[in-house]
C-alpha positions as CSV (number, residue, x, y, z in Angstrom):
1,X,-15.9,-24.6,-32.0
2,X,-13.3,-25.7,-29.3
3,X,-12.2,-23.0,-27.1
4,X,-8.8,-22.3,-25.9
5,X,-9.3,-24.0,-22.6
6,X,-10.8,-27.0,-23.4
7,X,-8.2,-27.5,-25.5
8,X,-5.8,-26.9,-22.9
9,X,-8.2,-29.2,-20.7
10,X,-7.8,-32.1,-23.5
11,X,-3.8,-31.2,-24.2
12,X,-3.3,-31.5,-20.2
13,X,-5.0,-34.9,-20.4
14,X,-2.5,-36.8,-22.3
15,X,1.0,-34.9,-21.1
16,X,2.8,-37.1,-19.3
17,X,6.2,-35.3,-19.8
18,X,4.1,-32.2,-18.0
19,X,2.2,-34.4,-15.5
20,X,5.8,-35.6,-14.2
21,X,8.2,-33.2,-13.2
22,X,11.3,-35.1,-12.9
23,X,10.4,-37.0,-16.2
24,X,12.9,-35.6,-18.0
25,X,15.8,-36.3,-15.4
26,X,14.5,-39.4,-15.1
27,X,14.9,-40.0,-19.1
28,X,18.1,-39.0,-18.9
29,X,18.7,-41.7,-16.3
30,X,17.7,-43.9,-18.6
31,X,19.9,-43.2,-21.5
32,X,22.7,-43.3,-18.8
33,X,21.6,-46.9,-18.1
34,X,20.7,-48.2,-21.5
35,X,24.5,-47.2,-22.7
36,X,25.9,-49.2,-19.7
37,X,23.3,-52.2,-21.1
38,X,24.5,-51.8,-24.8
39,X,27.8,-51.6,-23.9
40,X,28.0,-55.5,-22.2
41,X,29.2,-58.4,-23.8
42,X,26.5,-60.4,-25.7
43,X,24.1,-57.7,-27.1
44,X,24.0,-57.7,-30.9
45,X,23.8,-53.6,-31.5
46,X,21.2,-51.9,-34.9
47,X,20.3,-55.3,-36.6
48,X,18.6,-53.9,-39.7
49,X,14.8,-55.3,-40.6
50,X,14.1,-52.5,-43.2
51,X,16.0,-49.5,-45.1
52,X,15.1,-46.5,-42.8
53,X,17.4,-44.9,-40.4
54,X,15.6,-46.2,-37.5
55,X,14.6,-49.6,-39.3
56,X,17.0,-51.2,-36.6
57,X,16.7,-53.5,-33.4
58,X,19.0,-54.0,-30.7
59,X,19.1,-57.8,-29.4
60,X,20.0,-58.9,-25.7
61,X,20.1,-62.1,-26.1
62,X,19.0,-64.7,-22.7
63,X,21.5,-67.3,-21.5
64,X,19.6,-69.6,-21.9
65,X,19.1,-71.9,-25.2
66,X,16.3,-71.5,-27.8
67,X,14.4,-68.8,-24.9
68,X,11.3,-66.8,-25.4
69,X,11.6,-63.5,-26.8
70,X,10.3,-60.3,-25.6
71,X,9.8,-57.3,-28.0
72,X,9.9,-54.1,-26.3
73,X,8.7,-50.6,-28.5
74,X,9.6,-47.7,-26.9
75,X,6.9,-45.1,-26.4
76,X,6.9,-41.5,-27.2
77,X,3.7,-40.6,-28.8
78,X,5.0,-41.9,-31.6
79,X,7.0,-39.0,-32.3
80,X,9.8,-39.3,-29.3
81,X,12.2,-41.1,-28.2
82,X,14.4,-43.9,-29.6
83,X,15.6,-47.4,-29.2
84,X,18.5,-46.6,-27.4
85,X,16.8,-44.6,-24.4
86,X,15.2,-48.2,-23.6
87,X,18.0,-50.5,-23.6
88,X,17.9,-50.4,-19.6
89,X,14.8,-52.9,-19.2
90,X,16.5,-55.8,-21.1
91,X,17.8,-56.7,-17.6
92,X,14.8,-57.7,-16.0
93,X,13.0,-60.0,-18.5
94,X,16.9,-61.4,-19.2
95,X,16.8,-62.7,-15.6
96,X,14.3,-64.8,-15.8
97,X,15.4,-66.2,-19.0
98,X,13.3,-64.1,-21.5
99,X,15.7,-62.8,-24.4
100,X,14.6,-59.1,-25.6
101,X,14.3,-57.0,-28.5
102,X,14.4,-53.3,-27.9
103,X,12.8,-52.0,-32.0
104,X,13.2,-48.5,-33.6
105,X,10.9,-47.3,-36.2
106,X,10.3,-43.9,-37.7
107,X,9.4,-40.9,-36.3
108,X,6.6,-38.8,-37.2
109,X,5.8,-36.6,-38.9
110,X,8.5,-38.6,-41.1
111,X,6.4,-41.4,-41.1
112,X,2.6,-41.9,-41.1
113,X,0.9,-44.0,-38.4
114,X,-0.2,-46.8,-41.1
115,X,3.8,-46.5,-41.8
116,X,4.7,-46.6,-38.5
117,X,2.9,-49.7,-37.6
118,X,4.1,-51.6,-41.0
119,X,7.8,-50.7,-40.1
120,X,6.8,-52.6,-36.6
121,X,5.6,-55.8,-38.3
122,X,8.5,-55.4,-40.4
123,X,10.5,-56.0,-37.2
124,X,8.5,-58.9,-36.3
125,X,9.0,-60.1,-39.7
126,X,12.8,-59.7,-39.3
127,X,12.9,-61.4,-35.7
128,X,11.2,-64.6,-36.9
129,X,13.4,-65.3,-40.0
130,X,16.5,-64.9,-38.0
131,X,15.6,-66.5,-35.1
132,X,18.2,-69.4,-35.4
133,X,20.9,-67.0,-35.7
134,X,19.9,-65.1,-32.9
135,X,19.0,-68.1,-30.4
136,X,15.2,-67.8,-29.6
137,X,12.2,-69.8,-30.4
138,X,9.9,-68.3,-32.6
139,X,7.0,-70.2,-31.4
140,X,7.3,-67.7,-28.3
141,X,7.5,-64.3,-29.1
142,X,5.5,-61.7,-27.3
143,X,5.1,-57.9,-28.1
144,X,5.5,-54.7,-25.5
145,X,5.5,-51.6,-25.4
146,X,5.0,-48.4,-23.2
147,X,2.8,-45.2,-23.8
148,X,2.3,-45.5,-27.7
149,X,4.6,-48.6,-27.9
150,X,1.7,-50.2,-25.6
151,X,-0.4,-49.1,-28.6
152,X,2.2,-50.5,-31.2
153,X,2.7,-53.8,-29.4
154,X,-1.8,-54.0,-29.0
155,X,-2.0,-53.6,-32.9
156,X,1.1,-56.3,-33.2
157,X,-1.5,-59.1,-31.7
158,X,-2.7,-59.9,-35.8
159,X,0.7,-61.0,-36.5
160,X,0.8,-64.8,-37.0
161,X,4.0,-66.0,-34.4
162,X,2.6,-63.5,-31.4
163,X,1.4,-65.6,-28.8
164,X,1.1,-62.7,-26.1
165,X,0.8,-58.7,-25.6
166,X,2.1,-56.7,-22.7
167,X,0.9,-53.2,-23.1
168,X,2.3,-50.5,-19.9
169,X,0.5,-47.3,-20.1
170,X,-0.9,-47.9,-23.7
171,X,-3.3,-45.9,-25.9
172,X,-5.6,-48.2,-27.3
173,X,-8.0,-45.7,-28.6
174,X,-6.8,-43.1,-31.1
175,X,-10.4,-40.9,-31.3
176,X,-9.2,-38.6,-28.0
177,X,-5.1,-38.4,-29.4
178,X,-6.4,-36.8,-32.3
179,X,-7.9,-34.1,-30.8
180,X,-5.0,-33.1,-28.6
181,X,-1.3,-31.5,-29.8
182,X,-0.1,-35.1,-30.0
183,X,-1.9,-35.0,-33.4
184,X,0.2,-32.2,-34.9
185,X,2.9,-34.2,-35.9
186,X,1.1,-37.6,-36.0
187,X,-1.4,-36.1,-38.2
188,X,-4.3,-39.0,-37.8
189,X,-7.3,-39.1,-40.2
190,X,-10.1,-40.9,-40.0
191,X,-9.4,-44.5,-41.6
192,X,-6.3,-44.5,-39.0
193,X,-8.4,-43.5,-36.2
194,X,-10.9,-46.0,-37.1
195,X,-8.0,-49.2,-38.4
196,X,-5.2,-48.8,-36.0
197,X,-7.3,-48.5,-32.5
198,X,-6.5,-51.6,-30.9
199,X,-10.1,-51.0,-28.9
200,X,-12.1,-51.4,-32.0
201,X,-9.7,-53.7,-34.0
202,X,-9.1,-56.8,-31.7
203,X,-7.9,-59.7,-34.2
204,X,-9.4,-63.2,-33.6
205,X,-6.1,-64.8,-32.6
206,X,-5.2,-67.2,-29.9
207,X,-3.2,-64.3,-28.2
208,X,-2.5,-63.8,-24.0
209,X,-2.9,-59.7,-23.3
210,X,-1.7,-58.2,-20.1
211,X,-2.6,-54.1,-19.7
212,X,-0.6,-52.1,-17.0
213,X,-0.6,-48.6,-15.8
214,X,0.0,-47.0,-12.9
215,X,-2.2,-45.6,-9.8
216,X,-0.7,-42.1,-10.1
217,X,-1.1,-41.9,-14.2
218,X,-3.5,-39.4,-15.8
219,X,-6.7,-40.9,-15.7
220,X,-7.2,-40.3,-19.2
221,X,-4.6,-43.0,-19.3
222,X,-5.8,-45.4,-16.9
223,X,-9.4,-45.0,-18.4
224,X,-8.1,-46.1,-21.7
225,X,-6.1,-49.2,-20.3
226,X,-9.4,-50.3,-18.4
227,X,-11.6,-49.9,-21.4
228,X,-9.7,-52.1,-23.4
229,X,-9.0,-54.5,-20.9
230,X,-13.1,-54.7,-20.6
231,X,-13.3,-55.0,-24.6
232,X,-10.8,-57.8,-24.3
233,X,-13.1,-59.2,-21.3
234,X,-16.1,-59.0,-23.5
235,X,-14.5,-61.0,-26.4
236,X,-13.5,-63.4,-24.0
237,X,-9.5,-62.9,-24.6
238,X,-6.9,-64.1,-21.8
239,X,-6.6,-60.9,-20.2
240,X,-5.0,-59.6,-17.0
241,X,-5.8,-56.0,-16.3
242,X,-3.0,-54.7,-13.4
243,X,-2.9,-50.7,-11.8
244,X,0.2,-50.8,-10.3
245,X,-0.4,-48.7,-6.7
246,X,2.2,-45.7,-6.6
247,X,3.4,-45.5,-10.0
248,X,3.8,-43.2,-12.5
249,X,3.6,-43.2,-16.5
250,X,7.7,-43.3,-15.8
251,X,8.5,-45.0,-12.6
252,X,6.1,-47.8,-14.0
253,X,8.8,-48.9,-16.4
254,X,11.3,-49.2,-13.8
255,X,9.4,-52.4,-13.0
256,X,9.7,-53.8,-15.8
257,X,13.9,-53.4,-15.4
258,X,13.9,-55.0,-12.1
259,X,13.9,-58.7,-12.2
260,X,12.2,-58.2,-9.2
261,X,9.9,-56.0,-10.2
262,X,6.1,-56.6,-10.7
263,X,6.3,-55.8,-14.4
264,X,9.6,-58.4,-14.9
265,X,7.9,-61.0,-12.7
266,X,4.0,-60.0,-14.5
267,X,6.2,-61.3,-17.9
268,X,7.6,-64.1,-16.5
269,X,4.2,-65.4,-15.5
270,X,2.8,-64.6,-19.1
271,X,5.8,-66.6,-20.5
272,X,5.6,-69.3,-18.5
273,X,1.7,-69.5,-19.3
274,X,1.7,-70.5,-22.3
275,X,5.1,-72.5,-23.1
């Protein structure tokens, strides 16, 4: 039986809102930031890839003609957050050409896991038939995420048109999530614990990974972005395996923002790759 404090040990592991003390000032930041981005001329607001509320993506399209596309999921242990909190990186991968998809999905407990990662392909889904309309190729999309969008955008690797993953700060095994107060809402069981962990469910596709996280992260964290980067070693994926020296599991996305940023400049080079 689990005692009280290793619970609290194995809760304490994985709470980055608690780990952080000016996360939440910095998340308001954020919105502040992603209203000034949704607000500019170009972006094509709550496109609609499925019937749910949150079934929407918000499209900042890149200047230039028939571009890569970059799919950001916002994080949140799958039970935070939303679409428009994350509207602020679009300007970094936009400078250096990259057009971006910031995708919604259901919350849990609304939502299962399994459901949660079907509404994400149903994104993907959505992004390839309209590519035309929207301006990018589809021959060059790439999925990212942070914190459990990291997760989302590992798991995204089997679709067919994702040619690279760039996971900040991701979970890639769901065994430890389970057993912390994450999994109160998100209510795992075993077939989801065993099917959705990117670490034991690596598809054999022709796909580019790049895993971040930051020096100052929980090391629960970093542990599982370093393990996965081995796995993907091991199986003898394209993988590049960054810590970022100084950053946290929030100022690490402000990297990503920058065009000048390691994170902006880390896409760039993934893009550029494999064109």
């Amino acid at each position: 039986m689990t005692t009280d404090t290793e619970q609290a040990a194995r809760d304490a592991a994985y709470n980055n809102t608690e780990a952080v003390k000016d996360s939440v000032s910095r998340v308001a930041d954020w919105e502040n930031r992603s209203a000034a981005a949704r607000a500019r001329p170009g972006a094509i607001l709550d496109l609609a890839y499925g019937p749910a509320p949150r079934n929407r993506i918000d499209y900042f399209p890149s200047e230039r003609q028939n571009a890569p596309l970059f799919v950001f999921i916002h994080g949140g242990y799958w039970q935070r957050n939303s679409k428009e909190t994350f509207s602020f990186i679009a300007g970094g991968p936009q400078a250096h050409g990259i057009a971006v998809a910031v995708t919604g999905y259901t919350l849990a407990p609304e939502a299962s896991l399994t459901e949660i990662v079907g509404e994400v392909a149903s994104a993907l889904d959505y992004l390839c038939a309209n590519a035309d309309r929207l301006g990018f190729d589809p021959a060059r999309i790439y999925v990212g995420g942070w914190s459990a969008g990291g997760h989302l955008a590992a798991v995204s690797a089997g679709h067919p048109r994702v040619r690279g993953v760039f996971s900040i700060s991701g979970i890639f095994d769901l065994a430890p999530i389970a057993e912390t107060y994450i999994n109160d809402k998100v209510a795992l069981d075993d077939t989801e614990i065993s099917t959705l962990s990117p670490l034991t469910n690596i598809p054999p596709t022709d796909v580019s990974y790049r895993i971040h996280v930051g020096s100052l992260e929980l090391p629960a964290l970093q542990k599982q972005s370093a393990i996965f980067a081995s796995a993907l070693q091991q199986q003898e994926k394209p993988v590049e395996f960054v810590t970022l020296e100084g950053m946290n599991h929030f100022t690490i996305v402000e990297e990503l923002a920058d065009a000048n940023g390691a994170l902006a400049q880390g896409l760039a080079r993934l893009v550029g790759e494999t064109d």
